[in-house]
C-alpha positions as CSV (number, residue, x, y, z in Angstrom):
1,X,-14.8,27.1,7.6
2,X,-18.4,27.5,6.5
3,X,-21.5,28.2,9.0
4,X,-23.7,25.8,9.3
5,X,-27.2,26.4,10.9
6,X,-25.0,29.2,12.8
7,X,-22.9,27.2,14.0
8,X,-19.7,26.4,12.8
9,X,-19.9,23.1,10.5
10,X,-18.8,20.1,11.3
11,X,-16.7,17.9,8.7
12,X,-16.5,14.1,9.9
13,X,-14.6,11.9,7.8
14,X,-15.1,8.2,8.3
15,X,-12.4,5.6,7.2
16,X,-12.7,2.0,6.6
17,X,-9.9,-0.7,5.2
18,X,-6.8,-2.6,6.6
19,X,-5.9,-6.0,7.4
20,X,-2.3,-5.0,5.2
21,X,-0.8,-2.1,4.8
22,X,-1.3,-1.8,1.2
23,X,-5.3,-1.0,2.1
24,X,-4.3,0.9,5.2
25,X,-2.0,3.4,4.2
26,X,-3.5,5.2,1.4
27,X,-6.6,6.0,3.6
28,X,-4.2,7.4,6.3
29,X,-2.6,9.6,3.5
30,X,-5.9,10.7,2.4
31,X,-6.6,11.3,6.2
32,X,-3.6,13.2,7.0
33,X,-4.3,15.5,3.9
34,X,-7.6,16.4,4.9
35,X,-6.2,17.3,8.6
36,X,-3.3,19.7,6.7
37,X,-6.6,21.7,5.1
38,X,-9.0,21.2,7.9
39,X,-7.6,20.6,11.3
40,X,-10.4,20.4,13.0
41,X,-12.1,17.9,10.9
42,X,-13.2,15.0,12.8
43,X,-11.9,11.3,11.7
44,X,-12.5,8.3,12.7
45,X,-11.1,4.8,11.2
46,X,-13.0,1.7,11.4
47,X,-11.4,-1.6,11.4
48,X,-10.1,-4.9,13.3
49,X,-8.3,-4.4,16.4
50,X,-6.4,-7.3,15.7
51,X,-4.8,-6.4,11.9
52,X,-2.7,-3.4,11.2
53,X,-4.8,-0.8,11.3
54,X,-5.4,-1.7,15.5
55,X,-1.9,-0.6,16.0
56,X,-1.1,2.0,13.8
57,X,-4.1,4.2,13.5
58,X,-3.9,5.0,17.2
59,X,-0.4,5.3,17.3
60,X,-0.7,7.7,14.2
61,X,-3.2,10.2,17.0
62,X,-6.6,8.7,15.1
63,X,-9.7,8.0,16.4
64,X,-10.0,3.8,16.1
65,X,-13.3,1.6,16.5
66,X,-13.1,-1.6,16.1
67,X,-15.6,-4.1,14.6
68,X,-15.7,-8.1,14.6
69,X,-14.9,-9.0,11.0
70,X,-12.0,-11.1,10.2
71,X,-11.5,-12.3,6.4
72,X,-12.8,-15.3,5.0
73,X,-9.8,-18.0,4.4
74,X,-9.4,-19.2,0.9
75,X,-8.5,-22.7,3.0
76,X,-10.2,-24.8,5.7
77,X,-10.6,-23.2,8.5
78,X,-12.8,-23.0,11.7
79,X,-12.6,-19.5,11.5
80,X,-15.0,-19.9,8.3
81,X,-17.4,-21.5,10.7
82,X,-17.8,-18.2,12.3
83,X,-17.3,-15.7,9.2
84,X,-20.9,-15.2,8.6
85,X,-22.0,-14.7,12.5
86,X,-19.2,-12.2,12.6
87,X,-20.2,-10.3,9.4
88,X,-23.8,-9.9,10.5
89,X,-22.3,-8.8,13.8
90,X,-19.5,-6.1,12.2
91,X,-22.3,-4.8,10.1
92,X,-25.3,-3.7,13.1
93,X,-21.9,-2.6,15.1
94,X,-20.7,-0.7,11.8
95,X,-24.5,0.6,11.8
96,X,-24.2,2.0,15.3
97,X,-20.8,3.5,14.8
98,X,-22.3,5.3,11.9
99,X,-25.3,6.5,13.8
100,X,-23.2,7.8,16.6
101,X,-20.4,9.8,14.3
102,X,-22.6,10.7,11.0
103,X,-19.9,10.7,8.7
104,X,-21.0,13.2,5.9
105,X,-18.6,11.1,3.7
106,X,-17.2,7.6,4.0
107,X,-14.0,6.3,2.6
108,X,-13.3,2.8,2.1
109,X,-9.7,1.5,0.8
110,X,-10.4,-2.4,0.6
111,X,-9.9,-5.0,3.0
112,X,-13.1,-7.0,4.8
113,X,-13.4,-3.9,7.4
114,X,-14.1,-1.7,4.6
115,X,-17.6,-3.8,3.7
116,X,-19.6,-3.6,6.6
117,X,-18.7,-0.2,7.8
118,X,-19.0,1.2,4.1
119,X,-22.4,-0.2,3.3
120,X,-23.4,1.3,7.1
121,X,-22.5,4.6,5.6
122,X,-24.2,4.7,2.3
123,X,-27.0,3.2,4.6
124,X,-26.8,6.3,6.4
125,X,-26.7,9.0,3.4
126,X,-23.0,9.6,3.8
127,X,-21.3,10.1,0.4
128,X,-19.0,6.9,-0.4
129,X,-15.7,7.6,-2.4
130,X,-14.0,4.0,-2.3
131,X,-10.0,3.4,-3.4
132,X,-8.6,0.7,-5.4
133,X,-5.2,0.1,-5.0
134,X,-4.9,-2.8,-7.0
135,X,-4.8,-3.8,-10.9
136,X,-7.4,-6.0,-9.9
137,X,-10.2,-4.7,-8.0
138,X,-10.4,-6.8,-4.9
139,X,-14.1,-8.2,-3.4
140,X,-15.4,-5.6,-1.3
141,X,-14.5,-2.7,-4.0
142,X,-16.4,-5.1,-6.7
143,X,-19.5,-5.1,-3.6
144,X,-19.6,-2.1,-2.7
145,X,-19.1,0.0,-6.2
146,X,-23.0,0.4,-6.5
147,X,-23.1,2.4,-3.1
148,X,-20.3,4.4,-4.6
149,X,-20.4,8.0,-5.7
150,X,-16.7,8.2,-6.8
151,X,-14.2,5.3,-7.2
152,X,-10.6,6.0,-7.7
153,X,-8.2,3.5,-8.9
154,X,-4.5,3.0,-9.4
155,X,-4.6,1.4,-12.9
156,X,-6.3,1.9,-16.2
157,X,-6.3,-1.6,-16.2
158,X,-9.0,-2.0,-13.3
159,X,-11.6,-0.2,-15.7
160,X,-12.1,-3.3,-17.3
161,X,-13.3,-5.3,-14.1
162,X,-15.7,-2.8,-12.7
163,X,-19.4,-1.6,-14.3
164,X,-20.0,1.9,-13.4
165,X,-17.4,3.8,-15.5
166,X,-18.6,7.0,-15.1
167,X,-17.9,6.9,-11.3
168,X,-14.7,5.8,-12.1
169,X,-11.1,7.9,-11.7
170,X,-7.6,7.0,-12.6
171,X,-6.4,9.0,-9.5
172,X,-3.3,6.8,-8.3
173,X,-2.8,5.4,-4.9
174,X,-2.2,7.8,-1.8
175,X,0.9,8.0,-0.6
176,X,2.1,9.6,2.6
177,X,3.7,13.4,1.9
178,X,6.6,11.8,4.8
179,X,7.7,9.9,1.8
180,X,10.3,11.9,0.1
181,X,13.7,11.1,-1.6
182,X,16.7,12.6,0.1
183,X,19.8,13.4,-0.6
184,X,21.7,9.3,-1.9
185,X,25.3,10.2,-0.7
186,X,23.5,10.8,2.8
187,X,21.2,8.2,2.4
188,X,24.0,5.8,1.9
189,X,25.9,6.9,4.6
190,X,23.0,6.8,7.2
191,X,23.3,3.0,6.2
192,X,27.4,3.1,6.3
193,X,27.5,2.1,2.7
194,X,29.7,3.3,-0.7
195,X,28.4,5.8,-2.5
196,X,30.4,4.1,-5.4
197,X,28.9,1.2,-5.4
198,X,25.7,-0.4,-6.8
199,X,23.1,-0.9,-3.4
200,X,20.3,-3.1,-4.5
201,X,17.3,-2.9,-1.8
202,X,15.2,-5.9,-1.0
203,X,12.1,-5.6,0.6
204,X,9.5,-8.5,1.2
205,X,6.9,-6.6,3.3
206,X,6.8,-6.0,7.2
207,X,6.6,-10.0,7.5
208,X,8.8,-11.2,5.2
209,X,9.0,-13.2,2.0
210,X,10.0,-16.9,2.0
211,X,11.4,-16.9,-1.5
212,X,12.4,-13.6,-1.5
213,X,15.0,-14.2,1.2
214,X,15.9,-17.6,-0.3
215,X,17.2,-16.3,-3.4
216,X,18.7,-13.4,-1.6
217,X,20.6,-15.8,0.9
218,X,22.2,-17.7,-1.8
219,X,24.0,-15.2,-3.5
220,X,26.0,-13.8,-0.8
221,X,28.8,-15.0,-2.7
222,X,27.6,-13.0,-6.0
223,X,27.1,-10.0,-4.2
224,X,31.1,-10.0,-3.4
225,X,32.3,-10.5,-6.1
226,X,29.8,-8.6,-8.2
227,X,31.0,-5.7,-5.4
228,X,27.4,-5.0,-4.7
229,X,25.7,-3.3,-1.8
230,X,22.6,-4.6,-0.3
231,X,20.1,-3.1,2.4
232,X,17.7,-6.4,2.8
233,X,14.4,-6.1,5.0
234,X,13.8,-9.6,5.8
235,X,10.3,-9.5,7.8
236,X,10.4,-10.2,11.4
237,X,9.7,-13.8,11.1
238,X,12.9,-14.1,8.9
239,X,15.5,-12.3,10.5
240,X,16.5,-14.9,13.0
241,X,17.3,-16.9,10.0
242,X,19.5,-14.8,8.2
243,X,20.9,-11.5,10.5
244,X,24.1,-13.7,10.4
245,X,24.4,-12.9,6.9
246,X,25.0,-9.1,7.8
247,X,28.1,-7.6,6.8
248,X,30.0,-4.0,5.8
249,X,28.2,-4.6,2.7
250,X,25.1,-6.7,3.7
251,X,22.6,-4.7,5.7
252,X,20.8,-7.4,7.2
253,X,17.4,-6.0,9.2
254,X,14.2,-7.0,10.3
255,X,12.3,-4.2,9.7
256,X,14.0,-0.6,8.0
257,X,11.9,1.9,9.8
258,X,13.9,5.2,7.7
259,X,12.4,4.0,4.6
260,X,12.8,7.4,2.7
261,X,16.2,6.8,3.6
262,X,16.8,3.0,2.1
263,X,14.6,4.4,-1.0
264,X,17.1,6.8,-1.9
265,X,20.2,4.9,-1.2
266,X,19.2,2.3,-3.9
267,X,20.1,2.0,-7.5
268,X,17.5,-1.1,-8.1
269,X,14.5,-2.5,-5.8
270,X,13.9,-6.2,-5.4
271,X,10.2,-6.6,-4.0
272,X,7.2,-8.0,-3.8
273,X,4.3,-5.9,-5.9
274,X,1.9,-5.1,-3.2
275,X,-0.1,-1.7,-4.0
276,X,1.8,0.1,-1.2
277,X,4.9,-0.5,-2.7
278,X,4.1,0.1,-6.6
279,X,3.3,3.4,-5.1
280,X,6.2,4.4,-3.5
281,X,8.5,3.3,-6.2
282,X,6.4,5.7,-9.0
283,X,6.3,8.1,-6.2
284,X,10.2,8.2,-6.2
285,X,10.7,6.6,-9.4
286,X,12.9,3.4,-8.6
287,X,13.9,1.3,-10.7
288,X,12.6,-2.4,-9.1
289,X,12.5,-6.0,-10.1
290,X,8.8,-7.2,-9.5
291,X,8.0,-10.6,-8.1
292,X,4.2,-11.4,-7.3
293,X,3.6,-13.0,-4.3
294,X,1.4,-16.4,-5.6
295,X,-0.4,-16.7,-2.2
296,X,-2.8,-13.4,-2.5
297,X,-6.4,-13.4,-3.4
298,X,-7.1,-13.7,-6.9
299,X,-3.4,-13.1,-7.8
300,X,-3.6,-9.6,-7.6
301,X,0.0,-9.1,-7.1
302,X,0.7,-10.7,-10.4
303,X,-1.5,-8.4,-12.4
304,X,-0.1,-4.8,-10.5
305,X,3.1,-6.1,-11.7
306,X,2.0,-6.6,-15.4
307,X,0.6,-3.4,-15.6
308,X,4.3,-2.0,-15.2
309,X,5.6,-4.2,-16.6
310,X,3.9,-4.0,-19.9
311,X,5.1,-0.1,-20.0
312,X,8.9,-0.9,-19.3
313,X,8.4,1.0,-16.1
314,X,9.8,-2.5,-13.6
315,X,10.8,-6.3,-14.4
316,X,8.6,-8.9,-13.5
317,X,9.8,-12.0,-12.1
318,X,7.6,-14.9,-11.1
319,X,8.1,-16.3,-7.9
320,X,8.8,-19.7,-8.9
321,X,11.7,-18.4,-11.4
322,X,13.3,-16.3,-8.7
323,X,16.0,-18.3,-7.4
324,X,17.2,-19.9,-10.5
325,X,17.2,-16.3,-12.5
326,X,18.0,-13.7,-10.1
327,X,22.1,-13.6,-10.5
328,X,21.3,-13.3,-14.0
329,X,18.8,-10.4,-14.2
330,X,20.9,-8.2,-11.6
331,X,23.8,-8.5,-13.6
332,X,22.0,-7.3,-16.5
333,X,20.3,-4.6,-14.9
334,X,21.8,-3.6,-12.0
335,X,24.9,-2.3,-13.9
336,X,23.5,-1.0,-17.3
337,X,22.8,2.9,-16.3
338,X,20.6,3.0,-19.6
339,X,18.4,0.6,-18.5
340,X,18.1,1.5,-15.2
341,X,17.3,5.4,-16.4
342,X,14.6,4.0,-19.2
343,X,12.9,2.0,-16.2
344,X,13.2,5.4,-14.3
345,X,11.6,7.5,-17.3
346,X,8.9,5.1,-17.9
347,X,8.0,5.4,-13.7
348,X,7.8,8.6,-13.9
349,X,5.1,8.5,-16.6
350,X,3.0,6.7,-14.6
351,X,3.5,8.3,-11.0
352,X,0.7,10.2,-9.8
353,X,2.4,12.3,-6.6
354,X,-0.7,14.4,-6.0
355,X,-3.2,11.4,-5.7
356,X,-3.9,12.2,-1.9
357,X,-4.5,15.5,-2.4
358,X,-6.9,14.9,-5.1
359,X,-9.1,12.8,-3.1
360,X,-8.8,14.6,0.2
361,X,-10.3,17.4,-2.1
362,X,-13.3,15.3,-3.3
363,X,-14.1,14.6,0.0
364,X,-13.7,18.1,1.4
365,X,-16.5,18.8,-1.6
366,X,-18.9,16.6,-0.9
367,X,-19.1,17.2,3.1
368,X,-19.4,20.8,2.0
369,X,-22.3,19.8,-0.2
370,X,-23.6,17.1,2.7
């Protein structure tokens, strides 16, 4: 640690994003990175106490402060009414949050939170390095690029959308270092399935997916006599629906909390193509069927998938195709190994493991510099 005025320095990190995990989690990896090289550092998140990060950012040991903002709905809503009162409002309370904890850099990973408390930052003089974890740069990465002194993204593709390309850095998304792959035959036995057998995994997000599950719950017959294993994470909201669907070789579960371990056991993923996930499966190169979810802001999903797609490195399935061409495309991918190992090839290409620690290292640099 460096002396500062002769005193020891201070480094104070300030975090803003959330509402999914997708925009949470790669500012927590960035986080916990900077904590392994610094421990004293101080961080603090800002965000809504009422989306994702309000739960797990404290639970995680992180300082949390909340501010008012809540997104704007793409429908009619009363809650529109109120969106601008509550920006203005987020942003003087983002201003004061700033002014108490002088961040010498600010982060931002997407989401509403991420505008007002951002643009409180660079109001500030704190360095801004923002994060893009999808193909398509969301609103308040589009907003806030001119405060920016370093954007990194998760797709060449995203280049295209933004203006300042010299701030610009194909980096990859953040990913946890708790994410590992472990050993299958283990993996597969934590779950009490065959290590013999094909284990497709299907994952639709902490709350579910509709169609997802649909398709899923009408091949129960396919998946006997096909002889395949499936681990299925139907979303909270689902699972009273379908848990009486599990079986020796159905894993039925609301939620799969041991992800590293339903990772590994697989052989094909079945998901939706949120940034969070795209990044785990290049992180431990998984083979996965793709399907966009059509109800996201300016069909971002859609275009994360493409850009894999495009490279052979996942199949894309639209959502509205799902159900009448999923028995199909698992029987021609699920048991041709050469497939399945080109898919794995052309993941690993694009993976970028040491994205955290890239960007934890930026921001180490420029609080040095502050």
């Amino acid at each position: 640690m460096t002396e500062y005025d002769g005193k020891k320095k201070v480094y104070r990190f300030l975090f803003a994003g959330g509402g999914t995990g997708g925009h949470l989690f790669p500012a927590v990896a960035v986080a916990e990175k900077i904590k392994s090289k610094i421990p004293d550092a101080e961080i603090l998140f800002v965000g809504s106490k009422s989306k994702i990060e309000g739960k797990v950012v404290p639970a995680l040991g992180f300082r949390f402060s909340p501010i008012w903002i809540k997104g704007f709905r793409r429908r009619f809503s009363v809650q529109n009414i109120l969106f601008p009162i509550k920006l203005i409002v987020s942003l003087m309370q983002s201003i004061a949050i700033n002014m108490r904890f002088k961040p010498q850099v600010a982060i931002g990973s997407g989401g509403y939170a991420a505008g007002p408390a951002i643009y409180a930052s660079s109001l500030l003089r704190a360095k801004v390095i923002l994060l893009e974890q999808n193909s398509y740069p969301g609103v308040t990465t589009r907003m806030l690029e001119k405060y920016a002194d370093e954007i990194h993204i998760s797709f060449e593709d995203s280049k295209k959308y933004l203006k300042n390309v010299e701030k610009i850095f194909t980096t990859g998304t953040p990913v946890r270092e708790s994410l590992k792959s472990i050993d299958k035959t283990s993996a597969l036995k934590n779950f009490g399935l065959d290590p013999l057998k094909k284990t497709l995994l299907v994952l639709g997000g902490s709350l579910g997916a509709a169609s997802i599950n649909e398709a899923v719950s009408g091949l129960i017959n396919f998946f006997m006599e096909k002889d395949i294993q499936v681990i299925w994470q139907t979303g909270n909201y689902y699972f009273p629906k379908y848990k009486h669907l599990s079986s020796k070789n159905i894993i039925v579960k609301d939620f799969i909390k041991e992800m590293n371990f339903a990772y590994s056991a697989c052989d094909l993923l079945l998901a939706r193509s949120g940034a969070s996930t795209i990044a785990e499966l290049l992180t431990l190169v998984i083979p996965a069927i793709l399907v966009p979810s059509p109800n996201v802001a300016a069909n971002h999903q859609y275009f994360n998938a493409k850009s894999l797609a495009d490279k052979n490195a996942a199949i894309l399935v639209e959502d509205y195709l799902l159900k009448d061409k999923l028995s199909e495309i698992l029987s021609s991918v699920l048991f041709d190994d050469e497939k399945l190992e080109q898919l794995k090839i052309n993941a690993r290409k694009l993976s970028k493991p040491d994205a955290a620690e890239i960007i934890a290292n930026r921001a180490i640099k420029f609080a040095e510099e502050s």
